[in-house]
C-alpha positions as CSV (number, residue, x, y, z in Angstrom):
1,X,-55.4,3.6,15.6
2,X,-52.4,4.6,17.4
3,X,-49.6,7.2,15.5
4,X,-46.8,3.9,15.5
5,X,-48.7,1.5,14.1
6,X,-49.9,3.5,10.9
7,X,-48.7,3.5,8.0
8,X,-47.9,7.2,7.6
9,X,-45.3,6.1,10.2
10,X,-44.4,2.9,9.6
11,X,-43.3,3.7,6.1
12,X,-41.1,6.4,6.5
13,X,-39.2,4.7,9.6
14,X,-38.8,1.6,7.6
15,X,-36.9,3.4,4.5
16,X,-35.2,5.6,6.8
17,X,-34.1,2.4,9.0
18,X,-33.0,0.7,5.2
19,X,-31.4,3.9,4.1
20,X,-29.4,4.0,7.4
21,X,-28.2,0.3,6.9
22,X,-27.5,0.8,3.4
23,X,-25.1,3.7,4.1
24,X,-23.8,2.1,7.1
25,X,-22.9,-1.2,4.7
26,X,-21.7,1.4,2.0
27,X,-19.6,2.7,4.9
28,X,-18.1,-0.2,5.6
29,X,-17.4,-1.5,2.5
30,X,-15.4,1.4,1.1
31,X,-13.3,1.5,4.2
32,X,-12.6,-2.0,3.9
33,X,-11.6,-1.4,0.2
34,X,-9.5,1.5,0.6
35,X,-7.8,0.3,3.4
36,X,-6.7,-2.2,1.1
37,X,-5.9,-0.4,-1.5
38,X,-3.6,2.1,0.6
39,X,-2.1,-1.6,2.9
40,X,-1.4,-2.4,-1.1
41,X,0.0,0.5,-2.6
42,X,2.4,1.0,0.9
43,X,3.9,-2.3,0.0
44,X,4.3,-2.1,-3.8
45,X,5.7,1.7,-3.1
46,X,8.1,0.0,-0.4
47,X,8.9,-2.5,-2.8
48,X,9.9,0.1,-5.6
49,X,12.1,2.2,-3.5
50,X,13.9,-0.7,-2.1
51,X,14.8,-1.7,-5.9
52,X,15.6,2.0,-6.6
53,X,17.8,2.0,-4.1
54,X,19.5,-1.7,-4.5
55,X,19.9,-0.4,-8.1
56,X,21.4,2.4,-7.6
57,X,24.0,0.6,-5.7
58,X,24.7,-2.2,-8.0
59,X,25.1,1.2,-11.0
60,X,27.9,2.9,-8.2
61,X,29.4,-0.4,-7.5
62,X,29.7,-1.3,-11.2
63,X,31.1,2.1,-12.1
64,X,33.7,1.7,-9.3
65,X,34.6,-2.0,-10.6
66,X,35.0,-0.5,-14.3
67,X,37.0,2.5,-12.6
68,X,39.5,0.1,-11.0
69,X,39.9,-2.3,-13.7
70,X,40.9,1.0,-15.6
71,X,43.4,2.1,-12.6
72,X,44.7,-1.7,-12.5
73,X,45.1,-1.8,-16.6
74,X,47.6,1.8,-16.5
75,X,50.6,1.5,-17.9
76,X,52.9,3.6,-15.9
77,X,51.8,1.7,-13.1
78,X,52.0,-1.9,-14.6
79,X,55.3,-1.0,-15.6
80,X,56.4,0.3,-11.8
81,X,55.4,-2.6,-10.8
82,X,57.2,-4.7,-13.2
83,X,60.5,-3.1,-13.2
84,X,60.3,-1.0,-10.2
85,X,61.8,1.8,-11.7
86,X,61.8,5.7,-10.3
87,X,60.8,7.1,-13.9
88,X,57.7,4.9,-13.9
89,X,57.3,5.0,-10.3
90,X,57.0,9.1,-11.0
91,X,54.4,8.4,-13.6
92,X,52.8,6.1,-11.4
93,X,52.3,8.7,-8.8
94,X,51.3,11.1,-11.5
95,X,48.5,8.5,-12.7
96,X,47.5,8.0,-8.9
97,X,46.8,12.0,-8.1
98,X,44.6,12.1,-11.5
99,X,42.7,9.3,-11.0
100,X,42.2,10.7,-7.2
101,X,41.0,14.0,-8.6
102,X,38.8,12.4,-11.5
103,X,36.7,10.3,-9.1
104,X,35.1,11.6,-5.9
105,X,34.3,8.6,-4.8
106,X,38.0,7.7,-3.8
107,X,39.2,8.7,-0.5
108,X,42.5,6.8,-0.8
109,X,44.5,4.8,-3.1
110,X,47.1,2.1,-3.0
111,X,49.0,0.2,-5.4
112,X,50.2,-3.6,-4.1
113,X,52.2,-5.9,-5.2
114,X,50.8,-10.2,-5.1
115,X,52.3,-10.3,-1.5
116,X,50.3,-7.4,-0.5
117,X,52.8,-4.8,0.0
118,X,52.3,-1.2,-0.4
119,X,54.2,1.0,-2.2
């Protein structure tokens, strides 16, 4: 009997061959699955940071709504506006520079009247 067709051979080539195409589908399969897993997690972690993001916006615009409700709701400046008088025009001003220096977000400030004039 010839070496390739014994058993002795034949055996051992044949679990090797299935042991090769075992690993190989092993392989494959957990390259398929982790690439799906990281495609996954890329999106959900996209997904996340967007939000962060969109609400850390929505907290900065909401803080600068509040702040100008408050700036809008002074009293020297109501007043100014009503009587359009120096003193409270003074204390307007006044108001203006602290709310100016108590917000860094505030490059510039104007007061208008309901025409849309500055003072």
């Amino acid at each position: 009997m010839r070496k390739i067709h014994s058993l002795s051979f034949k055996l051992p080539v044949t679990i090797s061959f299935m042991a090769i195409l075992m690993l190989g589908f092993l392989l494959a399969a957990s390259i398929y699955f982790s690439n799906k897993g990281i495609t996954k997690s890329i999106g959900t972690g996209f997904q996340n940071t967007a939000e962060g993001y969109a609400n850390l916006f929505d907290s900065i615009l909401d803080a600068q709504v509040m702040v100008s409700v408050s700036y809008a709701s002074s009293a020297n400046i109501r007043n100014f506006l009503i009587s359009n008088d120096d003193v409270y025009k003074k204390l307007g001003l006044i108001d203006l520079d602290l709310f100016v220096k108590r917000n860094p977000y505030v490059e510039n400030i104007y007061v208008s009247d309901t025409n849309g004039n500055i003072f």
